[in-house]
N, C-alpha and C positions, 0 to 999 in steps of 0.2 A: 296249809290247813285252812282251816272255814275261818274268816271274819269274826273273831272272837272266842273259835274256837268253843273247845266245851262249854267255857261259862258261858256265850250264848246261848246253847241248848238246855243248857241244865232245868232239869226238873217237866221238860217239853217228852214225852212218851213216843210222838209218830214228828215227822215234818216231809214237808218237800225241799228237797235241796237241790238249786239251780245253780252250777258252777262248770268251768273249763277249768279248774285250777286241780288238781288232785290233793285228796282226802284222806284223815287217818279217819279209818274206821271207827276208832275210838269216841270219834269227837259225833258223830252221828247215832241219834236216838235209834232204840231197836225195829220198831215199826218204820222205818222212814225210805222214800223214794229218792234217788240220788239223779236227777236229769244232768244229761250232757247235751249241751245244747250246739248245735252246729255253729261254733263264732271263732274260729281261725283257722287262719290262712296262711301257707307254709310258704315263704319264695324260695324259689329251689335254682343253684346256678351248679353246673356241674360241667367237666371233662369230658369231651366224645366217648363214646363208648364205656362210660361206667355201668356197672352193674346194676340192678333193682337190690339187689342185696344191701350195696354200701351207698346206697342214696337215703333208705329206709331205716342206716344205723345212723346218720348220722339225724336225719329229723326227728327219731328216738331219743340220741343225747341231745339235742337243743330240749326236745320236750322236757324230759326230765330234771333237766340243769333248770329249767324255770318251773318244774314245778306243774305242769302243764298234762293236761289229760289226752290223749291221739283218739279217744271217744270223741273229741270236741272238732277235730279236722273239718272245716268245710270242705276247703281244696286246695291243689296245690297251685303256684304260680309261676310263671317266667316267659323266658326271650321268646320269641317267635321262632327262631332258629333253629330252638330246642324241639319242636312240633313232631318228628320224626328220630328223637331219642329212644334206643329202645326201653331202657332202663328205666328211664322217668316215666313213659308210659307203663311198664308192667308194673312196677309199683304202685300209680295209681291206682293201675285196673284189680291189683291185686287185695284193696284195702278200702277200693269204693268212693274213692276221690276222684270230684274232674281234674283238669287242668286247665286256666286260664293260660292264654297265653298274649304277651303283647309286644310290639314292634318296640324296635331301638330308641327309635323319639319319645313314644307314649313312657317309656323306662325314665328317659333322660330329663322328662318334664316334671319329674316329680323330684322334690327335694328333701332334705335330711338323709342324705346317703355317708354313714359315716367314715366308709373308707373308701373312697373312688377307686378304682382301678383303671393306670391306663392299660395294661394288657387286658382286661375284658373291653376297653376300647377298641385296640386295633383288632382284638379276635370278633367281635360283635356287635361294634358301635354303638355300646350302650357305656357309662361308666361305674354301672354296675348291675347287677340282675337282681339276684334273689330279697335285698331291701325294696327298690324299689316296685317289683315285683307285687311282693305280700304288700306292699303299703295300699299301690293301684288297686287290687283285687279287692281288699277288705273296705277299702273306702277310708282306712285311717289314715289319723295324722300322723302317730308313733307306734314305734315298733315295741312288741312286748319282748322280745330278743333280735340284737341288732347281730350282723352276723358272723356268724361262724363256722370255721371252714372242716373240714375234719376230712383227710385225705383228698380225694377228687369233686366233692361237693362241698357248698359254701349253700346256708339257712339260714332262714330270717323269717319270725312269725312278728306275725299282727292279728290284733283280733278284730272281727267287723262290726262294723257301726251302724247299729241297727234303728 
């Protein structure tokens, strides 16, 4: 909920409210504008041939599990590799996000990866995608959800540092 929540607003009649986080309605004046401001960045590692379907549920429950609005999506991110997935692409193209994509080193150069994997080593040369991923793209240091995996895909936001 908002940064103080109701007793912030209390007694305020309109506001603008700038937020990626999701909102009780409650807590927001009657008159007021709710902006979702484009600042995260989803990194997305997933399984050949997964679906758009269960790529899309699972950065749904990350979002949700923090709390997090999919109004606020800049774009998604990942491996190079991934470039010709179908699933990752229709999802995007489905929901209005680009896709960053970046090489195994660019991956590897960036640190706080909190679970390395060497099977996404041997399968992709990186030692892990979707953290370091969202991290590259958004230009952060941390992750706002480090990742997690839920059937054939593995998520990890960050928000951009603007």
């Amino acid at each position: 909920s908002l940064v103080g929540g109701r007793q912030a607003l209390a007694g305020y009649r309109c506001g603008l409210i700038i937020t990626d986080r999701l909102i009780d309605i409650a807590d927001v004046p009657p008159l007021s504008v709710v902006y979702r401001p484009r600042s995260l960045v989803v990194g997305v590692g997933c399984n050949r041939r997964t679906e758009s379907a269960e790529i899309e549920e699972a950065i749904s429950a990350a979002l949700a599990e923090a709390r997090l609005s999919p109004r606020s999506i800049r774009n998604l991110a990942t491996i190079e590799g991934k470039r010709d997935e179908a699933g990752l692409r229709e999802c995007a193209a489905r929901n209005g996000w680009a896709i960053d994509y970046f090489t195994a080193d660019e991956l590897n150069a960036i640190g706080g990866i909190s679970d390395p994997s060497p099977m996404a080593f041997r399968e992709v040369g990186a030692w892990g995608v979707c953290e370091p991923a969202a991290l590259r793209s958004a230009g952060a240091g941390e992750l706002l959800v480090s990742k997690r995996k839920r059937g054939n895909v593995t998520v990890a936001i960050a928000r951009v540092q603007f």
